[in-house]
C-alpha positions in Angstrom: -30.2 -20.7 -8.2 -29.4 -17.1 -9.7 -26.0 -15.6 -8.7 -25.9 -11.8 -9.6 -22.7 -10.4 -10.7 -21.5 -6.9 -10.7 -21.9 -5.2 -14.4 -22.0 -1.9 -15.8 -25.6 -2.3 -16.2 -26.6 -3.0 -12.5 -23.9 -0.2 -11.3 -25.9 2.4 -13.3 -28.9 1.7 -11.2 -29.2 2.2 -7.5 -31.4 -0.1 -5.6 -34.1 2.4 -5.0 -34.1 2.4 -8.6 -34.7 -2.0 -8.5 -37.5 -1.0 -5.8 -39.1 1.5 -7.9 -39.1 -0.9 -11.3 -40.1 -4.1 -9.0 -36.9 -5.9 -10.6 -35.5 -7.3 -7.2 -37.7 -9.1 -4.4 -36.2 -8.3 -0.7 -34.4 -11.5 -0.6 -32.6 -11.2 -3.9 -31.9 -7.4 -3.1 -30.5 -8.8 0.0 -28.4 -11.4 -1.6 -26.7 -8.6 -4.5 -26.1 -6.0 -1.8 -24.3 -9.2 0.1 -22.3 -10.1 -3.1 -21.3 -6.3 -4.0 -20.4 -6.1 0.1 -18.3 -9.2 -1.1 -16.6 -8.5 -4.0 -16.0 -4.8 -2.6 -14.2 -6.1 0.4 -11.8 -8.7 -1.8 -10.8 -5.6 -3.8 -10.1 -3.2 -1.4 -8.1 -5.8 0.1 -6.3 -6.7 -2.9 -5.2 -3.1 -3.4 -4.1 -2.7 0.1 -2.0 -6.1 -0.5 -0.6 -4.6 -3.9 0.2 -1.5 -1.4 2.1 -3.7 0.6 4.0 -5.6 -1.9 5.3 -2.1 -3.6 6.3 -1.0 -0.3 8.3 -4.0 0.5 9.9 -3.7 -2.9 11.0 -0.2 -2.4 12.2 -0.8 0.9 14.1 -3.4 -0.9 15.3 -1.4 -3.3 16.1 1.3 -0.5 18.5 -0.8 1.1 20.6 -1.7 -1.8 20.5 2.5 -2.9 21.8 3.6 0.6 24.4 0.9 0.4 28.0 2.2 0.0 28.5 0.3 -3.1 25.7 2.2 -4.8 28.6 5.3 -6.0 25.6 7.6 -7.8 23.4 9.3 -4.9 20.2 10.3 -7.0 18.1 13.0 -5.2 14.8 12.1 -7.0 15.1 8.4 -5.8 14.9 9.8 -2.2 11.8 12.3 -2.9 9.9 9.5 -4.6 10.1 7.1 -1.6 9.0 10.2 0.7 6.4 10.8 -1.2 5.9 7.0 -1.0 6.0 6.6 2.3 3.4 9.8 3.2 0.6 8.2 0.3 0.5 5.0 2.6 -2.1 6.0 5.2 -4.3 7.2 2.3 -3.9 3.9 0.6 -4.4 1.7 3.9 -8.1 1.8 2.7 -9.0 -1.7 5.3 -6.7 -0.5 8.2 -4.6 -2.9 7.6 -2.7 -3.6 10.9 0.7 -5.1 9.1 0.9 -2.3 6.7 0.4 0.2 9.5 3.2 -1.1 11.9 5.5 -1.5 8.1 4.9 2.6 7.4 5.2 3.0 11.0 9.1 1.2 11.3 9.9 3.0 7.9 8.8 6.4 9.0 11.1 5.8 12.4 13.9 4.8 10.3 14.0 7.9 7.7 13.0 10.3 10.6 15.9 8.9 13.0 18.5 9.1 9.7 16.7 12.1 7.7 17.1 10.0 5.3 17.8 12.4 1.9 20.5 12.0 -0.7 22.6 14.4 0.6 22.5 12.6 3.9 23.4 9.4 2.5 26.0 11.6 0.1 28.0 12.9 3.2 27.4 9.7 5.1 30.6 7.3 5.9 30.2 4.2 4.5 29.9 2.6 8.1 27.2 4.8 8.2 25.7 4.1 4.8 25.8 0.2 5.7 24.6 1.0 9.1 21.3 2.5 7.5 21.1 0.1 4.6 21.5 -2.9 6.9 18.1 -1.1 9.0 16.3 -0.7 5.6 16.9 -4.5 5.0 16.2 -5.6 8.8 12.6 -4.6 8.2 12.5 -5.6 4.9 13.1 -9.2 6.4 10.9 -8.6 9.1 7.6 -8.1 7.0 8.7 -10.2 4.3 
């Protein structure tokens, strides 16, 4: 039994393209579009899973940079997880329900704290570990 792969030289053709040249019966036409159905489902939901892995990390990483004992606020450390954090529903690219309801508890979170560095500058340290201890609650939650 044949198994087709996907290459750079099937890619470049389209199927009407197989049709045209006769190279592909129905059955094996049916059996590559099957396998490309396949293999385009395991990478889209391998990206989404890399999505959700970098998200957990930053969250991660979030919790331990609104902590009090982090002493240098860096602005661009706040903009970059914002910018994160409104890239995820583009990136959801299988509707992933568990990466949906993560965005959605992280989006609550910096919209209840307006999360910014000069939020967490002016912040008590109660307040600080208050926020930090939320960032780490989902963080455990999704983990």
């Amino acid at each position: 039994r044949a198994t087709f792969g996907v290459s750079h030289t099937w890619s470049q053709l389209g199927f009407q393209d197989f049709d045209a040249l006769g190279l592909l019966d129905d059955e094996s036409q049916a059996r590559l579009t099957e396998e490309i159905r396949e293999q385009e489902k395991g990478t889209l939901t391998a990206a989404v899973n890399d999505v959700y892995g970098d998200m957990l990390k930053k969250i991660g990483e979030m919790a331990k940079r609104v902590s009090p004992e982090t002493k240098r606020v860096k602005e661009v450390g706040y903009e970059d997880f914002q910018i994160l954090m409104d890239l995820v529903p583009e990136f959801n690219l299988t509707d992933d329900p568990q990466l949906t309801r993560l965005h959605e508890e992280v989006s609550a979170l910096m919209t209840e704290t307006r999360l910014s560095a000069d939020v967490v500058r002016t912040a008590t340290d109660d307040k600080r570990t208050e926020i930090s201890s939320q960032f780490q609650t989902i963080l455990d939650k999704f983990s």
